[in-house]
C-alpha positions as CSV (number, residue, x, y, z in Angstrom):
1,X,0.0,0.0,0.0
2,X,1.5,3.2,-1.0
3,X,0.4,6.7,-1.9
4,X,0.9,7.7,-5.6
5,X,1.3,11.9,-5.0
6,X,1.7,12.5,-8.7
7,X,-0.1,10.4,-11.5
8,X,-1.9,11.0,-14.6
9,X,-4.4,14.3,-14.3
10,X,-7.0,14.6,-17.2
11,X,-7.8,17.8,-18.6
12,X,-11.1,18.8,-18.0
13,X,-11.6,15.9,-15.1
14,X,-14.4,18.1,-13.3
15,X,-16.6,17.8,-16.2
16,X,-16.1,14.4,-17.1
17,X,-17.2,13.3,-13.5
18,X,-20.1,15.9,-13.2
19,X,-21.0,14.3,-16.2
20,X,-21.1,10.8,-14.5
21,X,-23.1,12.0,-11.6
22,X,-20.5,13.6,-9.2
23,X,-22.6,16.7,-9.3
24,X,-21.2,17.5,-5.4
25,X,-17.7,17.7,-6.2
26,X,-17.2,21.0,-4.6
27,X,-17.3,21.9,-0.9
28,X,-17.3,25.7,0.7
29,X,-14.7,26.7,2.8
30,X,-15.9,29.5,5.9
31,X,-13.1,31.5,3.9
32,X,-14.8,31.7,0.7
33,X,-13.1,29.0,-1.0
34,X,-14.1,26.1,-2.5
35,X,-12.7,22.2,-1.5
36,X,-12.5,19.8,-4.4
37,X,-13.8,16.4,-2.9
38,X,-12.5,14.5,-5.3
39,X,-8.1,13.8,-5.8
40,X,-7.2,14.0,-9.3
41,X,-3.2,13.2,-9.3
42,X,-2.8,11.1,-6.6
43,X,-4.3,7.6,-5.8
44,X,-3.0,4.5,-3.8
45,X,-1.7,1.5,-5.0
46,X,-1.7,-1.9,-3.7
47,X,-0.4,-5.7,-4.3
48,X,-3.1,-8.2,-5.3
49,X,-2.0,-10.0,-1.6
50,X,-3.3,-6.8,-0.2
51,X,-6.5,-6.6,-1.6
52,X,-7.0,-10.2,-0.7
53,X,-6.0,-9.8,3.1
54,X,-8.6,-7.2,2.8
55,X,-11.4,-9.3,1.1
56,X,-11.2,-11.9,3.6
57,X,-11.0,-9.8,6.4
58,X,-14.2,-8.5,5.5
59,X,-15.7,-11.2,4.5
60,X,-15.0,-12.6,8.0
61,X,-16.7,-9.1,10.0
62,X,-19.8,-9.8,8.5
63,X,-20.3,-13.2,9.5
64,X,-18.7,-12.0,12.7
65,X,-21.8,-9.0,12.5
66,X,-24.0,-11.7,12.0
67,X,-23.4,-13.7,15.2
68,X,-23.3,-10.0,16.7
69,X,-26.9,-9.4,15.2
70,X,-28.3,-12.6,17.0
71,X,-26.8,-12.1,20.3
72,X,-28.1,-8.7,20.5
73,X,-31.7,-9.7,19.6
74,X,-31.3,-13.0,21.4
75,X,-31.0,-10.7,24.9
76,X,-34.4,-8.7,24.3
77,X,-37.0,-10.0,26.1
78,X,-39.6,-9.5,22.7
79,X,-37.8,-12.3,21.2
80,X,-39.9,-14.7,22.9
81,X,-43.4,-14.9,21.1
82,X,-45.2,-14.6,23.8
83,X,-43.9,-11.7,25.2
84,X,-44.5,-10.0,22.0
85,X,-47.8,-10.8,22.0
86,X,-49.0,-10.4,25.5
87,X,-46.9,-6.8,26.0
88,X,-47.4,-5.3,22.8
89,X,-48.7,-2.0,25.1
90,X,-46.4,-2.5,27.9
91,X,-42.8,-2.0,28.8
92,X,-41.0,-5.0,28.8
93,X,-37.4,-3.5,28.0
94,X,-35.1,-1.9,29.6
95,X,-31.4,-1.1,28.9
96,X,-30.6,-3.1,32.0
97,X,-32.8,-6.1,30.7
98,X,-32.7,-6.1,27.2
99,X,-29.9,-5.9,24.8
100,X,-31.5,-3.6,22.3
101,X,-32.6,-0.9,24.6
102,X,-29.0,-0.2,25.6
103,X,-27.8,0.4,22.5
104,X,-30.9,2.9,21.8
105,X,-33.5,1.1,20.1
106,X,-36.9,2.6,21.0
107,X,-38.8,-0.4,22.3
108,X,-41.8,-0.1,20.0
109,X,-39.7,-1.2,16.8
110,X,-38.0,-3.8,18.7
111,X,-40.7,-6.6,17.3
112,X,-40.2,-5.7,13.4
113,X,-36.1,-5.6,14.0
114,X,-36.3,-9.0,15.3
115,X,-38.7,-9.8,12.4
116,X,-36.9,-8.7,9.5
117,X,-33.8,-9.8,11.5
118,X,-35.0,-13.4,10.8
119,X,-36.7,-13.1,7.4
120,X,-35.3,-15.8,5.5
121,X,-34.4,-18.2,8.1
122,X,-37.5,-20.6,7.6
123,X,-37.0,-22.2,10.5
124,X,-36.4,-19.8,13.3
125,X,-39.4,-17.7,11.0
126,X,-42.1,-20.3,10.6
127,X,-41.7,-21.5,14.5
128,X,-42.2,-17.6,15.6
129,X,-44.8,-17.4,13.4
130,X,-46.8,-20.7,14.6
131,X,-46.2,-19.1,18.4
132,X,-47.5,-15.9,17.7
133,X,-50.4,-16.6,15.2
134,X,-51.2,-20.2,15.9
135,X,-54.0,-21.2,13.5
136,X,-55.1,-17.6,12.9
137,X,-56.9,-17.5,9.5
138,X,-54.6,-14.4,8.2
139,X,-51.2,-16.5,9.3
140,X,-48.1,-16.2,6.7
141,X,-48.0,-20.0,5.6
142,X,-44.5,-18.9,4.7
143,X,-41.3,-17.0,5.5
144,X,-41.4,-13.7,4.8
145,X,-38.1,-11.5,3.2
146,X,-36.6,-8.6,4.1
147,X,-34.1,-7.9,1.0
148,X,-30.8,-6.1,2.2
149,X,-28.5,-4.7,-0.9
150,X,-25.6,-3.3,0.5
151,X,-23.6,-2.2,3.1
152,X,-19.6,-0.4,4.0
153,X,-17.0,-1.6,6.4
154,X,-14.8,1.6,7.4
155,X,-11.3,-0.2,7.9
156,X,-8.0,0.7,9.2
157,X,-5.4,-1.0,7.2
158,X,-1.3,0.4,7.6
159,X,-0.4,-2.4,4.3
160,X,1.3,-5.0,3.8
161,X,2.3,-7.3,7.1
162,X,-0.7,-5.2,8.9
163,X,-3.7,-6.9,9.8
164,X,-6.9,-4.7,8.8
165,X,-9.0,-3.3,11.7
166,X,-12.8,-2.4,11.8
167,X,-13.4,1.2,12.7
168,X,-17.1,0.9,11.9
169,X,-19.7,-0.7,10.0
170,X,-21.4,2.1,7.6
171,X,-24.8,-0.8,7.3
172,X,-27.7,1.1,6.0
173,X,-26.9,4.8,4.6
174,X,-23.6,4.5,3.2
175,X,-23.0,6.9,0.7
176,X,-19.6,7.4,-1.7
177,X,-21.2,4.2,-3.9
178,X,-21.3,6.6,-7.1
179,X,-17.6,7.7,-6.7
180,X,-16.6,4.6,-5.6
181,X,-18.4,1.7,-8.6
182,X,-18.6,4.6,-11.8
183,X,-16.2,7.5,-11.1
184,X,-12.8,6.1,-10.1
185,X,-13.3,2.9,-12.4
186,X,-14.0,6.0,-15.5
187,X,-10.5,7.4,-13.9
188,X,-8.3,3.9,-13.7
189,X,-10.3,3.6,-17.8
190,X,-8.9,7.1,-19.0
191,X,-5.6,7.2,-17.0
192,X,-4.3,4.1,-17.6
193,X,-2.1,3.8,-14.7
194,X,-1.6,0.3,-14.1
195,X,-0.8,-3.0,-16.1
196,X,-2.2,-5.2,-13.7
197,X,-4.8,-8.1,-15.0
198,X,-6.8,-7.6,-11.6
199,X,-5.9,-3.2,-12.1
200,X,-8.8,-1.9,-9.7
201,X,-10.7,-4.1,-6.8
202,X,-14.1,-3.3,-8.2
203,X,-16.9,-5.2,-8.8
204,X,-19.3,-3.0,-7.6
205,X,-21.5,-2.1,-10.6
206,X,-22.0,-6.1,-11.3
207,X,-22.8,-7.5,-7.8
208,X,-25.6,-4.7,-7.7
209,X,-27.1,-5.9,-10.3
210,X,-27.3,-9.6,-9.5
211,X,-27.9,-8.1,-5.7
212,X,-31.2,-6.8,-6.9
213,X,-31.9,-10.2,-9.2
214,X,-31.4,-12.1,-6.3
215,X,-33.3,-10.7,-3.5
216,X,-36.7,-9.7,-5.6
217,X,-36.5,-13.1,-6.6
218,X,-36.5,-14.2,-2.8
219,X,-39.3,-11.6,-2.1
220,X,-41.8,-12.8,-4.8
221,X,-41.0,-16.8,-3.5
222,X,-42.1,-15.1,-0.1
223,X,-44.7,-12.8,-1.3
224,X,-46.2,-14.3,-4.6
225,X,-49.2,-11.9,-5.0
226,X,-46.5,-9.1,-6.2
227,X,-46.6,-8.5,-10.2
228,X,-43.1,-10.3,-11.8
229,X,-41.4,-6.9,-11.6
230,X,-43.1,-5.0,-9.2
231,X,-42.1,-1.2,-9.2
232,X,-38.9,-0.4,-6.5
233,X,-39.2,3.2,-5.3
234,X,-36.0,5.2,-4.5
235,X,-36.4,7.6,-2.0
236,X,-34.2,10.9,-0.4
237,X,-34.5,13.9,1.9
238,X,-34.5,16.9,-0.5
239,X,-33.5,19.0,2.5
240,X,-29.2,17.5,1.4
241,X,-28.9,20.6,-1.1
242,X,-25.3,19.4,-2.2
243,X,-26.8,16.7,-4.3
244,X,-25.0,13.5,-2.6
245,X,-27.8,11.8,-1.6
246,X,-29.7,12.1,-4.6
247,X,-26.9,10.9,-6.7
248,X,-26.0,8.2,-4.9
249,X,-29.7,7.3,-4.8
250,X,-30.0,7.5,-8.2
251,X,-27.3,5.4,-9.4
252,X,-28.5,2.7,-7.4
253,X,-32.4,2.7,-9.0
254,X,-29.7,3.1,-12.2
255,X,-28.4,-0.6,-11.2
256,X,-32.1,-2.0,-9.6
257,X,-33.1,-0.5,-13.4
258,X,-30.4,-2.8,-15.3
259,X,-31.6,-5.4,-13.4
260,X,-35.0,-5.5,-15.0
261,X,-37.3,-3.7,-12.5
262,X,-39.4,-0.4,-13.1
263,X,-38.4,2.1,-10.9
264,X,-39.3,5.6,-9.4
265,X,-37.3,8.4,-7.5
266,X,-39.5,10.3,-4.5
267,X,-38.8,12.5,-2.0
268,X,-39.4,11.2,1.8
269,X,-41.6,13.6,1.7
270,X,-43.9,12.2,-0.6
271,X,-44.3,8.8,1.5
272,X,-47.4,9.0,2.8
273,X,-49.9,6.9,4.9
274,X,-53.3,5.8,4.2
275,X,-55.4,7.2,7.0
276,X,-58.3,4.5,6.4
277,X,-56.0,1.2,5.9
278,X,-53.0,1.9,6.8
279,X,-51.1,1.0,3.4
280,X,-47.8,3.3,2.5
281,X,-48.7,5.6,-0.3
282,X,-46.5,7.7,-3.0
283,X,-48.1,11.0,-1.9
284,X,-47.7,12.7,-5.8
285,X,-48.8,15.7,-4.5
286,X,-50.5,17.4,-1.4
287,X,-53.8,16.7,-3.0
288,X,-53.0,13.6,-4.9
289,X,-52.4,10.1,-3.5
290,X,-51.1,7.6,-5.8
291,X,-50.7,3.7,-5.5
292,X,-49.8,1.6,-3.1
293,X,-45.6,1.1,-2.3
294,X,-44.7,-2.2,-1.9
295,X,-41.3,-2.1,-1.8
296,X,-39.0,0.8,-1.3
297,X,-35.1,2.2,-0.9
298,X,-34.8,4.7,1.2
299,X,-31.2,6.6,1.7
300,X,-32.9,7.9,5.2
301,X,-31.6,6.8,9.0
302,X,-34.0,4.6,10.3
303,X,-32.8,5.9,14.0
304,X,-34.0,9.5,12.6
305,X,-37.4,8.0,11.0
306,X,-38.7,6.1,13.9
307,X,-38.2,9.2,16.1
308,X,-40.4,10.9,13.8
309,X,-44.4,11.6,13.7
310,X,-44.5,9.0,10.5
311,X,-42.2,6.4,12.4
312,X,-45.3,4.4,14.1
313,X,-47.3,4.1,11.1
314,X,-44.4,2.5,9.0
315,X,-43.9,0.4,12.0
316,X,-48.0,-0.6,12.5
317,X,-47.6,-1.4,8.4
318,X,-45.1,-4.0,8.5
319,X,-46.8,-6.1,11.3
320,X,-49.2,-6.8,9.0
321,X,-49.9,-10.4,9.9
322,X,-50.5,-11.0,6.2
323,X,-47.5,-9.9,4.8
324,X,-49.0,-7.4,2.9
325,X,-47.1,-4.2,4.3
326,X,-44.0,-2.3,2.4
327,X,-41.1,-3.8,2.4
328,X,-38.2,-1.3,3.5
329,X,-34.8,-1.5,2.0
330,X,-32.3,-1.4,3.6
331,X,-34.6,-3.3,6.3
332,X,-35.5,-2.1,10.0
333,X,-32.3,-4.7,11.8
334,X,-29.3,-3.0,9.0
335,X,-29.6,0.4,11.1
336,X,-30.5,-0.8,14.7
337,X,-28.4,-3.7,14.8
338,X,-25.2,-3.0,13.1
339,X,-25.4,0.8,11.9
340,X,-25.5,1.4,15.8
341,X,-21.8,2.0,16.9
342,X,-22.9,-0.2,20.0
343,X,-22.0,-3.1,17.2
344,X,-18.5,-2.4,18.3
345,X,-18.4,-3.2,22.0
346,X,-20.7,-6.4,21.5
347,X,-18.1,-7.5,18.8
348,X,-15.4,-7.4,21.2
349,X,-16.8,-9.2,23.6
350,X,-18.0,-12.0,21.4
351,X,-14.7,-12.3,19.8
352,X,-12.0,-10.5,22.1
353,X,-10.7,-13.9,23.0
354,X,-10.9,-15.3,19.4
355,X,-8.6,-15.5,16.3
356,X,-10.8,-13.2,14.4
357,X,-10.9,-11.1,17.3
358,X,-7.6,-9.5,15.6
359,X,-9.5,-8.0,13.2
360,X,-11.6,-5.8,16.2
361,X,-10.1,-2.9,18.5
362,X,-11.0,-3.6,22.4
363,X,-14.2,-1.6,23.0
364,X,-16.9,-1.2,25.7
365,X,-19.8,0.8,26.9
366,X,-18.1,2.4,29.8
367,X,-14.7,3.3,29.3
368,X,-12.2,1.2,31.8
369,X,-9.7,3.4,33.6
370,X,-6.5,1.5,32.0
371,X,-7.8,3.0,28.6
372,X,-5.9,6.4,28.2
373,X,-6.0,6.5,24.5
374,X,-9.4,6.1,22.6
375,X,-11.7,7.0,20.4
376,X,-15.6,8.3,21.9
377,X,-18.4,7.9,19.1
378,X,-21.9,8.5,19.8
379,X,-24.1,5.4,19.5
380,X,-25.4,7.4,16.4
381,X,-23.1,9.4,14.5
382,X,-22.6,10.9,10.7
383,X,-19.9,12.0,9.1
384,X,-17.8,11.9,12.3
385,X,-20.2,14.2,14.4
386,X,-19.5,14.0,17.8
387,X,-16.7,11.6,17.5
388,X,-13.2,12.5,20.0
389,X,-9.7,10.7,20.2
390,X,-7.9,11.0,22.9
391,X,-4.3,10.2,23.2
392,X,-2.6,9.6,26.2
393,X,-5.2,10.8,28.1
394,X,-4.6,13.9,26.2
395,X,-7.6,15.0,23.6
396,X,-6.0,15.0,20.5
397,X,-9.1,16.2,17.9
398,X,-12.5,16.1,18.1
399,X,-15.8,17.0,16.2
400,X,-18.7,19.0,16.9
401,X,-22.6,17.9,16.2
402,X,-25.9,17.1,17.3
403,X,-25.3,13.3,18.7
404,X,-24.7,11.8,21.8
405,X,-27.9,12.3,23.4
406,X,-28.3,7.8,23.3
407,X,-24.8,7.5,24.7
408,X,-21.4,6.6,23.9
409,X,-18.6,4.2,22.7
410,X,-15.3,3.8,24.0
411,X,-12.9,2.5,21.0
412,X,-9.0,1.8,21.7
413,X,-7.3,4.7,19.4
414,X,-5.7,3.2,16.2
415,X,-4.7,6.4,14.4
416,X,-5.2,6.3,10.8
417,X,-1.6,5.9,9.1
418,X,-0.1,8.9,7.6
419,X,1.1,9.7,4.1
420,X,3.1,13.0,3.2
421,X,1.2,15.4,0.8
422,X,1.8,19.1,-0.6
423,X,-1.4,20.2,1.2
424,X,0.1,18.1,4.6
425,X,-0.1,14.9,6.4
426,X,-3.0,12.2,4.6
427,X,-4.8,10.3,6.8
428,X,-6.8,7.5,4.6
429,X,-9.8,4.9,5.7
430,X,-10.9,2.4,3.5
431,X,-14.3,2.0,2.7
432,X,-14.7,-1.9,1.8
433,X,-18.2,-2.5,0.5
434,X,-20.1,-5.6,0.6
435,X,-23.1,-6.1,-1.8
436,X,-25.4,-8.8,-0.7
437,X,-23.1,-9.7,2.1
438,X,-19.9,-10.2,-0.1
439,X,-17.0,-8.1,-0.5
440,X,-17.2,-6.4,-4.1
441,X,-14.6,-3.4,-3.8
442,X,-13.3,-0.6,-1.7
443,X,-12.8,3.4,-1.6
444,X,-10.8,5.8,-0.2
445,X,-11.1,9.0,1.7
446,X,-8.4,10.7,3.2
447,X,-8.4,13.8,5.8
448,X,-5.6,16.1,5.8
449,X,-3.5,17.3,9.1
450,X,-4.8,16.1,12.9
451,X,-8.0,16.9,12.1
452,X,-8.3,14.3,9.3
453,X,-7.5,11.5,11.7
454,X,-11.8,11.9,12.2
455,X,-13.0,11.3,8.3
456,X,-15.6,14.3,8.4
457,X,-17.4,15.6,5.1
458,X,-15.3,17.6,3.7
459,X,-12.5,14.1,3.4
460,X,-11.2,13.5,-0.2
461,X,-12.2,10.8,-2.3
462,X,-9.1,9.2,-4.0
463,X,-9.3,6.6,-6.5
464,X,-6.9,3.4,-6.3
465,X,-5.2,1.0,-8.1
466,X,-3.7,-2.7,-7.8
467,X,-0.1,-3.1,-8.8
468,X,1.1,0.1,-10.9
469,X,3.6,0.7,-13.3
470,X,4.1,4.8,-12.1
């Protein structure tokens, strides 16, 4: 791994990636100025042993997430049929009692998590379902689905003879796709800068594709009454002026597209709820309701949307005993269960004492005294809001924002490494994606100085390659 300050730059580079969708290229400075996002010149280049220390690595966090996902759902108290039935009014959770609640998951959406957690288990799905329903009339004779598309392991990884380490798990709202599976593969195409066979882990664009292939196939198996190619809706918050979410939103309805489905980009604001039945509605306008959703993407924080007026009717829609409610993608469990930094600390105490606990940094719920140096990230955190490292007890840099108010992580500090560059010191995280729970290709953003050792919003994008000539 090594840090390429001067390759190839193509004339007229700004307008070639607008022209691919990087619309948001440019950032505002307080001073006036404007910060290109995205590094023309330099990249980094690794050896193919890299990338596939890498690959495996995350293809070994996400069955480690999985076992992660179970214990945390296995500890809440709704889990048990019963309970779920008999307290669906009452409080039966508590962060002292159930595993959920203390890592902030309001107790009313613990019963569709768990759901959608096990969607596609047939076993663990059709016993819960007998134990809730018994021989109710409007019983699911079958297991339901919950597709999940993609997801981004934030790693720190110092090369070659270093073992990579998770920093976080980016699960349901990961956003860079668009620079990361069009615009730095159209760079590596027009620059040339590497002879390589495998030039660019990248298979992005093609995994998508078979991603959406493969789980509306699994949907209509579970869900049969839905047309052949039922209509996936893509929906953003409009209030992201920069144009990022929208992109990035777009090119994936471009891939769910290529994969043979009609699809339609909506605001959030136009999902609405049928006050008589309770179906989800595209809301065309403030006068004009249109048809039923039965499935939809949204690029919105499910931790944001079920503390919102229109969480609980979302939430009353998919208990629909008869299956019949929208189906959410990324699902309810992606962000409470491993979007929720509180992944990290239930991680390390699954697999601390483990062999793939080497790919985890110690971290807890309350910080023990013996750690002087560590990094504190809210429970739920963006674009490093609210995140601060401290180094030997010292604070080293830190981040302002609106999180916290669910509580805290303590991680051991593992400083991003440093690379010398005109504007100063780089400090790159790698971005590994996984599309339908395989690893498919990576991208990087580096900070510059101290304060790039937190990857904020204004981080570069730099493209990469595998094993170049320069």
């Amino acid at each position: 791994m090594r840090r390429v300050a001067h390759g190839v730059e193509r004339p007229g580079w700004e307008q070639t990636n607008a022209s691919l969708g990087l619309i948001y290229n440019a950032t505002p400075l307080p001073d006036g100025r404007t910060l290109s996002y995205w590094r023309e010149g330099p990249f980094y280049d690794f050896d193919l042993d890299e990338i596939l220390v890498l690959e495996e690595a995350a293809a070994t966090l996400h069955r480690m997430c999985v076992a992660a996902g179970d214990h945390i759902v296995a500890g809440c108290p709704r889990r048990d049929p019963a309970v779920r039935r008999e307290a669906y009014l009452s409080a039966e959770c508590w962060p002292e009692t159930c595993r959920m609640s203390r890592i902030g998951i309001p107790e009313y959406v613990h019963e569709q998590v768990i759901r959608t957690w096990f969607d596609g288990d047939k076993d663990a799905w059709t016993h819960a379902d007998k134990d809730l329903f018994g021989t109710h009339a409007h019983a699911p004779q079958t297991p339901d689905y919950s597709p999940s598309v993609y997801g981004r392991f934030d790693l720190w990884y110092g090369g070659k003879g270093t073992t990579p380490k998770l920093l976080e798990f980016n699960a349901q709202t990961p956003t860079s796709l668009l620079e990361t599976a069009v615009i730095q593969w159209t760079w590596l195409e027009q620059t040339g800068q590497t002879r390589h066979p495998e030039r660019q882990w990248n298979a992005v664009h093609e995994l998508l594709i078979e991603a959406w292939q493969r789980n509306m196939a699994e949907l209509r198996a579970a869900r049969p009454w839905l047309p052949e190619r039922p209509t996936i809706y893509f929906a953003y918050e409009t209030s992201e002026t920069s144009g990022e979410d929208r992109m990035n939103v777009a090119y994936l309805m471009e891939t769910a597209s290529q994969a043979g489905f009609p699809t339609e980009l909506i605001a959030m604001s136009q999902i609405g709820v049928d006050q008589v039945d309770g179906t989800i509605r595209f809301q065309r306008t403030s006068h004009e309701v249109g048809p039923a959703i039965d499935v939809i993407f949204i690029l919105y924080p499910w931790e944001w949307l079920w503390h919102e007026e229109g969480g609980r009717p979302i939430f009353r829609n998919m208990a629909d005993p008869g299956k019949r409610g929208t189906v959410w993608i990324e699902p309810p469990w992606k962000g409470a269960l491993w979007s929720n930094k509180g992944l990290l600390p239930v991680l390390w105490e699954l697999f601390h004492d483990k062999p793939e606990g080497e790919l985890l940094l110690p971290a807890y719920f309350e910080r023990p005294a013996t750690m002087t140096s560590y990094a504190k990230k809210p429970i739920w955190s963006r674009e490093g809001a609210n995140v601060e490292l401290v180094r030997d007890g010292v604070p080293l840099t830190a981040n302002s924002g609106s999180y916290g108010a669910e509580g805290f992580v303590y991680q051991e500090l593992c400083e991003l490494p440093s690379f010398p560059a005109a504007d100063g010191v780089c400090h790159p995280v790698l971005g590994v994606w996984m599309i339908d729970g395989e690893p498919a290709g990576m991208g990087i953003r580096e900070g510059v100085g101290v304060e790039g050792l937190i990857t904020r919003d204004d981080a570069h994008f730099v493209p990469h390659t595998i094993g170049s000539h320069l």
